[in-house]
C-alpha positions as CSV (number, residue, x, y, z in Angstrom):
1,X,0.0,0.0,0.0
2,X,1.4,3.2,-1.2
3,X,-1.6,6.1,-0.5
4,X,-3.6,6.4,2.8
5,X,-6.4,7.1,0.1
6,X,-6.1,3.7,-1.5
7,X,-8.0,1.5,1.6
8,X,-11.3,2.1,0.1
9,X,-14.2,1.8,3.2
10,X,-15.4,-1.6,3.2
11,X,-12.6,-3.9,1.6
12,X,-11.6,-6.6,3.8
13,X,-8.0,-5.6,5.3
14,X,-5.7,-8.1,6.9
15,X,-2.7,-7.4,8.8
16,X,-0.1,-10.1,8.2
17,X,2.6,-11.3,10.0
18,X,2.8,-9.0,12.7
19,X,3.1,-10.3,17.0
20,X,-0.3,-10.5,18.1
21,X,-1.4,-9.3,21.6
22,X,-4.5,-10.7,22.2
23,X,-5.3,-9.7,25.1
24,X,-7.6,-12.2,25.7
25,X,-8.3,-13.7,28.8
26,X,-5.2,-15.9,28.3
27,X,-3.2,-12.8,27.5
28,X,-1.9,-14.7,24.4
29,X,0.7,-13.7,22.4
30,X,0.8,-15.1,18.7
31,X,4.0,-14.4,16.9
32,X,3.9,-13.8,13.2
33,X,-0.1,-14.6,12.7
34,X,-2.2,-12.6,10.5
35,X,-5.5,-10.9,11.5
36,X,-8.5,-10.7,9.1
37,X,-10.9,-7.8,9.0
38,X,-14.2,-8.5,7.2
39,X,-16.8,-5.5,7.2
40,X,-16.7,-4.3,11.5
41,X,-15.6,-7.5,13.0
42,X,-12.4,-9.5,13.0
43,X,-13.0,-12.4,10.8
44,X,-9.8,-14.6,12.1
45,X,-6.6,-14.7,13.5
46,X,-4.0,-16.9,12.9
47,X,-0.8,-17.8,10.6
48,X,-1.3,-17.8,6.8
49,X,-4.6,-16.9,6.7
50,X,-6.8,-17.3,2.8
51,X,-8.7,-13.5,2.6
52,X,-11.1,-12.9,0.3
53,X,-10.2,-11.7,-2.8
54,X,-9.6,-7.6,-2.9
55,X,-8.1,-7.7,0.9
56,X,-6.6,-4.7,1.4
57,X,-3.2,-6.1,2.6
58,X,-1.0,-4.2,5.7
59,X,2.2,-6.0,6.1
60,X,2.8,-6.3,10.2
61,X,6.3,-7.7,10.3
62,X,8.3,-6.4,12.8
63,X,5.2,-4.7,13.8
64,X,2.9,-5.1,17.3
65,X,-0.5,-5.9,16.4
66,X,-2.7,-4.8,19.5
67,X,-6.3,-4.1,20.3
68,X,-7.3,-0.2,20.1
69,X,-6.8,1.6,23.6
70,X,-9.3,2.7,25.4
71,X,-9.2,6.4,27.7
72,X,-12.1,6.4,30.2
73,X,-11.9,9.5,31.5
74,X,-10.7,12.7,28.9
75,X,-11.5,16.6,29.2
76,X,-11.7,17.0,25.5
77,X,-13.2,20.1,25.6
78,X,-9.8,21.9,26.9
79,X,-7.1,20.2,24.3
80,X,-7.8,23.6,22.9
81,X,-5.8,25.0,25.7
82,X,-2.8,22.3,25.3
83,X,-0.3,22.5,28.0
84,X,-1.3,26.2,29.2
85,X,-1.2,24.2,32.7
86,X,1.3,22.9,32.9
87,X,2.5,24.6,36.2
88,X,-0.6,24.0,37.7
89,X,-1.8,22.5,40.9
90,X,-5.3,20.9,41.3
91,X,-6.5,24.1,42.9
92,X,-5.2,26.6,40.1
93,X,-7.2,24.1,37.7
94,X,-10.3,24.8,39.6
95,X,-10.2,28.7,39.8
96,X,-9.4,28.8,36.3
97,X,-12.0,26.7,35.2
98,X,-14.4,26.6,37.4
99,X,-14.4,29.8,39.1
100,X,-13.1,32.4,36.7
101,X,-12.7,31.5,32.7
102,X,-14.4,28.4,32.0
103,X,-17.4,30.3,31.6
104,X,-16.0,32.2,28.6
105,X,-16.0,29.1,26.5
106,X,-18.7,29.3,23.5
107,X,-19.9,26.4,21.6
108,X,-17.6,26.7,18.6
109,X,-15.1,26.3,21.5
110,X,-15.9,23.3,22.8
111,X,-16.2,22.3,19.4
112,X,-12.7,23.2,19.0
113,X,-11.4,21.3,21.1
114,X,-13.3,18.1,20.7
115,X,-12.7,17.8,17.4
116,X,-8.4,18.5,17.7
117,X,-8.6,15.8,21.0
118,X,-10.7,13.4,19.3
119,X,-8.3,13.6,16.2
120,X,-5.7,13.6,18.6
121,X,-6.5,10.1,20.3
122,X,-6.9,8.0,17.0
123,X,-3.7,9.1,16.1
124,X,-2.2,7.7,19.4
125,X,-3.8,4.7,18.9
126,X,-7.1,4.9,20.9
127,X,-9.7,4.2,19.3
128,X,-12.3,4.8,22.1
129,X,-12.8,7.9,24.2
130,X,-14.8,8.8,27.0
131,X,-15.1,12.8,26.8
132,X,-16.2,13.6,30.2
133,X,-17.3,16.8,29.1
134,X,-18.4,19.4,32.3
135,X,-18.3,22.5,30.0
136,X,-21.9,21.9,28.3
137,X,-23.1,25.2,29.9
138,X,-26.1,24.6,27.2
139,X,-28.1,22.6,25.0
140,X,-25.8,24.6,22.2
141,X,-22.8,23.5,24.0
142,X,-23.7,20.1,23.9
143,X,-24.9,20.1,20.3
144,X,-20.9,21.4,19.3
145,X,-19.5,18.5,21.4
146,X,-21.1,16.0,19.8
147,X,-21.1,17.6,16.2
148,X,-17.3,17.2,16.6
149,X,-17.4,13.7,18.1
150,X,-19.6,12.8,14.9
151,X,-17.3,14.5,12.5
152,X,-14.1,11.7,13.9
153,X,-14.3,8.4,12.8
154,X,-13.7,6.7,16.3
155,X,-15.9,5.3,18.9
156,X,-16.8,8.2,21.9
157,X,-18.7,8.5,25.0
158,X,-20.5,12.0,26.1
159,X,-20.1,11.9,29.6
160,X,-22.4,14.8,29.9
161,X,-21.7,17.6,32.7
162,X,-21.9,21.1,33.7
163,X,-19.3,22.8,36.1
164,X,-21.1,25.6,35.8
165,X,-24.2,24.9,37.7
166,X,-25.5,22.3,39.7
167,X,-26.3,18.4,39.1
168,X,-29.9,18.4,39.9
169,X,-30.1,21.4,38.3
170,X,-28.9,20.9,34.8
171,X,-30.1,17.3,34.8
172,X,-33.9,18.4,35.3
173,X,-33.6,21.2,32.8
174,X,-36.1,21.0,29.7
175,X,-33.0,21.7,27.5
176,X,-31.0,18.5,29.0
177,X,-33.9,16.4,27.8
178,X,-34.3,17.9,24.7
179,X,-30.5,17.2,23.9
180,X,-30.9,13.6,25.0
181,X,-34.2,12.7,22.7
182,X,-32.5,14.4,20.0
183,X,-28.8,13.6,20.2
184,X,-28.5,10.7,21.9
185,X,-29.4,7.1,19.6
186,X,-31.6,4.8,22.1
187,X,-33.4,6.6,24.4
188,X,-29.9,7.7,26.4
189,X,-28.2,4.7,25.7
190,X,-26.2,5.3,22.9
191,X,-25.1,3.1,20.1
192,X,-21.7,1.7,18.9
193,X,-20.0,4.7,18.2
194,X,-21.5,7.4,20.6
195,X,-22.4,6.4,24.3
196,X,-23.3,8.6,26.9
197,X,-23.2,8.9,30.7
198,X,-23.7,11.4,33.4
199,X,-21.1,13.6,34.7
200,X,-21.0,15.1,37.7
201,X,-19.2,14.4,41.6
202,X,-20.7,14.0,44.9
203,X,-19.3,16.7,47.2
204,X,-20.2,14.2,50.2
205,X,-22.8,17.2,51.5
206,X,-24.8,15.1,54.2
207,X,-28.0,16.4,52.5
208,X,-27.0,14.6,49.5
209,X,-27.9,17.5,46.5
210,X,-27.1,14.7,43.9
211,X,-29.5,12.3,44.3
212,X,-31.7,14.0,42.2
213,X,-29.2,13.7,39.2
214,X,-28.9,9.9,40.1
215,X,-32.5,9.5,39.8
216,X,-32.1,11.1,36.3
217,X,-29.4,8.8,35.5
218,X,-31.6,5.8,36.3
219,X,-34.4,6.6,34.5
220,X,-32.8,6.8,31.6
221,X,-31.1,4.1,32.1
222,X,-27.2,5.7,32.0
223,X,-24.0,5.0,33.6
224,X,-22.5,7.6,36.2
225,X,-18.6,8.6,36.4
226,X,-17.4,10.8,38.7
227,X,-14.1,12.8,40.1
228,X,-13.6,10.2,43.6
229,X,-11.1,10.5,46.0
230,X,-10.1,13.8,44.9
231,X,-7.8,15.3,48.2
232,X,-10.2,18.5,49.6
233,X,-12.7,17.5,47.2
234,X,-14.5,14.6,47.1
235,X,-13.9,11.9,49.5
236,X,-14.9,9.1,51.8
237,X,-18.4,11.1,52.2
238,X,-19.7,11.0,48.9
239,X,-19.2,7.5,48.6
240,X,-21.1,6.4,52.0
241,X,-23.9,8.2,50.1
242,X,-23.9,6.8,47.3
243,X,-23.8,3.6,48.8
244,X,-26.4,4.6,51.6
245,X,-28.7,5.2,48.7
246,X,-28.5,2.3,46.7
247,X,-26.0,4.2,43.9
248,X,-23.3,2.7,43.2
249,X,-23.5,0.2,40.6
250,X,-21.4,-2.0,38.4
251,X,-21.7,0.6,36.0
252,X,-20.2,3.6,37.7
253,X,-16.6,4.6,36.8
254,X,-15.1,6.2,39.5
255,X,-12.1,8.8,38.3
256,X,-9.4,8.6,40.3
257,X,-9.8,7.6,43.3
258,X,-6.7,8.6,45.1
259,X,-7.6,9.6,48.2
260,X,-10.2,6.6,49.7
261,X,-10.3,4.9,53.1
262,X,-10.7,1.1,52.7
263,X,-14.0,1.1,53.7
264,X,-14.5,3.0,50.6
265,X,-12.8,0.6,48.5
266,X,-14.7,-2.3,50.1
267,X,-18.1,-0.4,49.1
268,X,-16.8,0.3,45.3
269,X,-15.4,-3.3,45.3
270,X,-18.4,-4.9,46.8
271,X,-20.6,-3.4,43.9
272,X,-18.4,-4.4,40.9
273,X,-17.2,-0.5,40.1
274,X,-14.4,0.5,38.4
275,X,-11.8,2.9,39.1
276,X,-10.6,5.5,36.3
277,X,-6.4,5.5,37.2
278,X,-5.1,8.7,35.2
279,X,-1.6,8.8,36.8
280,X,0.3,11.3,35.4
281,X,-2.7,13.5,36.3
282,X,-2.4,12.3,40.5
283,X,1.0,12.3,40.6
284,X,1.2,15.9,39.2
285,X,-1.8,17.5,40.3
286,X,-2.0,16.8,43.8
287,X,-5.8,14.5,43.8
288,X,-3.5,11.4,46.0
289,X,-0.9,8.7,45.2
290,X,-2.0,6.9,42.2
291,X,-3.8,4.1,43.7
292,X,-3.5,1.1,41.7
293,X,-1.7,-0.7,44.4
294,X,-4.4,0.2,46.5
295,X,-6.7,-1.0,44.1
296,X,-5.0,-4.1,43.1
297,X,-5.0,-5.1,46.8
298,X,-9.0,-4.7,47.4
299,X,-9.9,-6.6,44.0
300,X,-11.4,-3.0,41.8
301,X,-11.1,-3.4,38.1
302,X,-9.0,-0.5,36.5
303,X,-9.0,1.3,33.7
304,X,-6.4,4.0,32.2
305,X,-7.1,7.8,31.3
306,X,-5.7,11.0,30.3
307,X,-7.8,13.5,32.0
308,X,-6.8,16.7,29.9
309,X,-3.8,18.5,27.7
310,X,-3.9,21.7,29.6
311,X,-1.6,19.5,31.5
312,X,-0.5,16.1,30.2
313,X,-0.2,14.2,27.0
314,X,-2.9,12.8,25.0
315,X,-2.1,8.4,24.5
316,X,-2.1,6.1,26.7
317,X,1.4,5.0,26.4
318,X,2.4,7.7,28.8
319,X,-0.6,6.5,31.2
320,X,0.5,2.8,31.1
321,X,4.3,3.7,31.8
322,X,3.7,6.8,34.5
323,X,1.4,3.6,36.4
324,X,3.8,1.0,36.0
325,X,6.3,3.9,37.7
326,X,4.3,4.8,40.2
327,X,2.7,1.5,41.2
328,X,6.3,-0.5,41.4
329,X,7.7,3.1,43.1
330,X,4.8,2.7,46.0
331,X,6.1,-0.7,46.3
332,X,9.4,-0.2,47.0
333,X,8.9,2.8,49.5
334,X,6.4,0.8,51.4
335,X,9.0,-2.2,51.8
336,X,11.8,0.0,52.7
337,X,10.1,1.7,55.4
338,X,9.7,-2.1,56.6
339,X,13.6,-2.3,55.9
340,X,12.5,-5.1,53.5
341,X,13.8,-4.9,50.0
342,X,11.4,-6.0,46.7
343,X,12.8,-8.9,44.9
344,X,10.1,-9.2,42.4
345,X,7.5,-6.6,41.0
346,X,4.3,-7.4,41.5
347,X,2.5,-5.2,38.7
348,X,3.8,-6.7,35.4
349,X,3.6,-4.9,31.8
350,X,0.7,-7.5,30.4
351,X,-1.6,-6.0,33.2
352,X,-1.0,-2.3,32.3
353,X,-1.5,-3.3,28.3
354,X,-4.6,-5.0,29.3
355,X,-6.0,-1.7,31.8
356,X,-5.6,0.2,28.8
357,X,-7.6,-2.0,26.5
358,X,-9.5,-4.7,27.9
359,X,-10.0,-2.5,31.4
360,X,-11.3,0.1,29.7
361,X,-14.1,-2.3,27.7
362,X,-14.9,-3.6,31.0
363,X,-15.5,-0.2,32.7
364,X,-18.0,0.9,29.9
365,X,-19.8,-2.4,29.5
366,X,-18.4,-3.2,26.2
367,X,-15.9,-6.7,27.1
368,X,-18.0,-8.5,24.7
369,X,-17.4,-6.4,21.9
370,X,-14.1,-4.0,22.7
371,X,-10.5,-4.7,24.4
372,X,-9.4,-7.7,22.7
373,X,-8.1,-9.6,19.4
374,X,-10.4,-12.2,18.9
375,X,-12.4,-13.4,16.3
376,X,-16.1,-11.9,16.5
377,X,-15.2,-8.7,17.9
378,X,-14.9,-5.2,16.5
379,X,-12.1,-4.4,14.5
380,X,-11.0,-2.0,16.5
381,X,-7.3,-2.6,16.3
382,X,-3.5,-0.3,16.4
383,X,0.2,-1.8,14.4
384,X,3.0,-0.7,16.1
385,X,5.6,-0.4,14.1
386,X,7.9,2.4,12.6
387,X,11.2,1.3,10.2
388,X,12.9,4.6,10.9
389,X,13.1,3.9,14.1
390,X,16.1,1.7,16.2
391,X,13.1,1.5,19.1
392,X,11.1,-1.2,17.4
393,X,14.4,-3.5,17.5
394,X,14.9,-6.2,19.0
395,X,11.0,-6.7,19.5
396,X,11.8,-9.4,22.8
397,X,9.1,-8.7,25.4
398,X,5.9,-7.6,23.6
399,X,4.1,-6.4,26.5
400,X,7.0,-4.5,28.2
401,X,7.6,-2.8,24.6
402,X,4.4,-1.4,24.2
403,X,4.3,-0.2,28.1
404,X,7.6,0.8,28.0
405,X,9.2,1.2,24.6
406,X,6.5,2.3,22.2
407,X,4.8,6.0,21.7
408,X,2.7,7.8,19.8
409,X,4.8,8.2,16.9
410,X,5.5,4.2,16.3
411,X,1.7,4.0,16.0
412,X,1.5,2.6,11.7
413,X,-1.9,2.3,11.3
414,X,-5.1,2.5,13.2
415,X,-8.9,0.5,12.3
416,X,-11.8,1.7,13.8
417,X,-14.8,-1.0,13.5
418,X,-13.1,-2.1,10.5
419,X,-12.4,1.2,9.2
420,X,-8.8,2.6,8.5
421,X,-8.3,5.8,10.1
422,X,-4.5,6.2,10.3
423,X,-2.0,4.0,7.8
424,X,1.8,4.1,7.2
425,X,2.0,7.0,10.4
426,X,-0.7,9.5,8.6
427,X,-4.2,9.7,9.1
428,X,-7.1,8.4,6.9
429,X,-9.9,10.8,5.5
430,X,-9.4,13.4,9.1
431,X,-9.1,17.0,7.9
432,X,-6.5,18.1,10.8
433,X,-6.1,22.0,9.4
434,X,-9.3,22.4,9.8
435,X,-9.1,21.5,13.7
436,X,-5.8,23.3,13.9
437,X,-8.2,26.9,12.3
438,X,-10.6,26.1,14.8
439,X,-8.2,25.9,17.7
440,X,-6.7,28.7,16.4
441,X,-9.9,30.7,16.7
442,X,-10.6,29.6,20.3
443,X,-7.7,30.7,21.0
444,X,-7.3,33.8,19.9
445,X,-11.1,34.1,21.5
446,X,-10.0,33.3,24.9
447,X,-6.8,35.7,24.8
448,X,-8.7,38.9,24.1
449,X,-11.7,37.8,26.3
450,X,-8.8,37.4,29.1
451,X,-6.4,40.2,28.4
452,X,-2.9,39.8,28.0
453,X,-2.0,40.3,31.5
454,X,-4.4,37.3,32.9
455,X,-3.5,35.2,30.2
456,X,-0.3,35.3,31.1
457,X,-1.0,35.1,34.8
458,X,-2.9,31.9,34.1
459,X,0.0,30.1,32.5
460,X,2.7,31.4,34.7
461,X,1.2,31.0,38.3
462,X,3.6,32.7,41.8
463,X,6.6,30.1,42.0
464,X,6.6,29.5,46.1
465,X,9.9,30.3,47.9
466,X,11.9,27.6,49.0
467,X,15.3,27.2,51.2
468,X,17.8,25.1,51.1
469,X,18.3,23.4,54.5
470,X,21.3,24.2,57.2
471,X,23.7,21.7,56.4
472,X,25.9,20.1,59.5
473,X,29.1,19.4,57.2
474,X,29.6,23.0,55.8
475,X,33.0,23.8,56.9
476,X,35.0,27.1,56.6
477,X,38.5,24.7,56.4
478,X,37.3,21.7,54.2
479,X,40.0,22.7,52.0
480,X,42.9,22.6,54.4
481,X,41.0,19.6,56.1
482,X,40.8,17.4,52.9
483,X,44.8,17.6,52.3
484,X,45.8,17.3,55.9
485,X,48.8,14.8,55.9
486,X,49.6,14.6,52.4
């Protein structure tokens, strides 16, 4: 294959000799096999495989054949504003968004953005994306958000929200509804390639304000994610509550969760939730310790996410190497305060792979369909593999390579539900200008509406002071005393 234009919607496509991860149940991995794509679903895997005649041919050797990733938890809406945060602290986040200029956003803004992160993640390689999207201030908000979810060819979830006013407010307004019967295939539910939830967090407030916004979700039959175990934000409260009131479900995707007792990771556990792990955003932003090893120890499923490129990158390679570091990093300090000493690591690079696919499936409901490479399920599938680069050689540990070796760039091509999206390291039928002119736009939108001096304020918060400590072993002599007696 020469052109990205030449793999003509609808032609078989089989991806031939590449190393399979399966990421099945076995966690198999199939060294040169072939994988056979016939309209949506994968057709067969396995070596030397007859296609039909006019397969569209990809040749994998050398090359990782994987299932697409899957992000659970994304802030689409603000790619727009790509690392303007990246000095930022949780609480900086909140006052700029929430409190002072997160109002300021118009639809074609969240449009904007949507459409640039939703671009963005097929061409990491994830090919599933819930945008957990808390700046639909309006039905007209909403409409952009989806208008650009519907212009990329991947698979999405609107995880609908509103930072700008209340749960049980926006959830009982007429315009919600409208957006839902009008928007929204199946009565709320979704179909393959746009789902929807509810997004919004429980502040732990003893009168419990969200209930009515869980009622909402219930009736229509929706999943619930929410910001849990977010230090001075939501915590051990809002999860009694939920659970008091017969809310937490195996259906709920609880984002973050970094700063739970375990008696709230009992209650999550104990009604088959799963936890939304977005490490480099904990580890940076100050919600708790990434908590995988807290998670791994009370039996929660996990899942992998971004959160948002104000701060961080946008694939999930960086999310399954930043939670192999800081999973195997909270392993050792615990042991050493023991004075013990970690001879083998309990979190492996086959567990992280699978979070970021198969956990992800899991946490929306979609295992039967999503997360794997195996024969009956979507083609939703990613080829590592780049010739110009010395990274991709020797391929030994195919799991570690991906967690550890492999990035954004080494990502060849990309099928969504049988669809090619991104071959030979370009995208497929995407027009990326025109998201770069309507970033563009927003952003020359949100500088004026700001003023030069607050937009730079924003980007460049105070830098606190900091000492050095009085050191013991400062001596006025050390010269003299380091040559004594020669």
């Amino acid at each position: 294959m020469s052109e990205p234009d030449t793999v003509a919607v609808g032609r078989p496509v089989v991806l031939r000799g590449g190393t399979v991860l399966t990421v099945d149940a076995a966690r198999r991995v199939l060294p040169g096999e072939d994988v056979l794509v016939i309209g949506d679903t994968i057709a067969a895997v396995g070596p030397g495989l007859t296609v039909p005649e006019g397969t569209v041919e990809i040749d994998a050797t050398g090359g990782i054949v994987m299932p697409g990733m899957i992000d659970t938890h994304r802030h689409l809406w603000q790619t727009a504003m790509r690392g303007y945060g990246a000095d930022w602290t949780l609480t900086q986040y909140f006052v700029w968004y929430y409190l002072e200029w997160g109002k300021v956003f118009r639809p074609e803004d969240v449009y904007a953005g949507n459409l640039l992160g939703a671009i963005e993640a097929l061409d990491a390689g994830v090919t599933t994306t819930v945008d957990w999207s808390h700046g639909l201030q309006t039905p007209q908000h909403a409409d952009a958000a989806v208008d650009a979810l519907e212009a990329v060819p991947g698979r999405f979830v609107l995880a609908y929200g509103n930072i700008q006013d209340a749960p049980a407010s926006w959830t009982a307004s007429p315009g919600f509804r409208d957006f839902v019967s009008r928007r929204i295939p199946g009565g709320g539910r979704g179909d393959e390639m746009l789902g929807f939830q509810l997004a919004f967090d429980v502040t732990g407030d003893p009168a419990f304000p969200e209930e009515p916004a869980f009622e909402v979700a219930r009736e229509l039959g929706v999943p619930v994610t929410t910001h849990a175990g977010v230090w001075g934000a939501t915590g051990d409260d809002g999860i009694r509550l939920m659970h008091e009131h017969g809310f937490m479900t195996p259906e709920t995707v609880y984002v973050h969760g970094a700063s739970l007792s375990a008696d709230s990771y009992h209650r999550i556990a104990a009604t088959g939730g799963t936890v939304s792990v977005s490490t480099e955003s904990e580890q940076s932003a100050g919600q708790g310790y990434p908590p995988t090893w807290a998670l791994r120890a009370h039996g929660i499923p996990v899942s992998l996410s971004m959160d948002t490129s104000v701060w961080w990158s946008g694939d999930l390679f960086s999310a399954m190497r930043a939670t192999l570091g800081a999973d195997r990093s909270r392993e050792h300090l615990e042991a050493h305060a023991k004075g013990e000493t970690v001879t083998h690591a309990a979190l492996r690079a086959e567990q992280v792979v699978e979070w970021a696919t198969r956990g992800g499936a899991r946490a929306l409901g979609r295992e039967a369909q999503l997360g794997s490479i195996e024969q009956g399920k979507k083609a939703d599938i990613v080829l590592i593999k780049n010739e110009h680069s010395p990274v991709m050689t020797p391929l030994l540990h195919p799991h570690g390579h991906v967690a550890f070796q492999a990035q954004r760039g080494d990502v060849h091509t990309v099928l969504v539900g049988g669809r090619v999206v991104k071959h030979e390291h370009r995208l497929v039928g995407i027009d990326l200008d025109a998201a770069r002119r309507a970033v563009g736009r927003t952003v020359e939108h949100l500088r004026a509406t700001l003023g030069e001096e607050a937009w730079e304020k924003g980007m460049n918060p105070d830098v606190p002071q900091t000492s050095i400590l009085d050191n013991p072993y400062t001596y006025t002599d050390y010269h003299s005393a380091s040559t004594r007696g020669h």
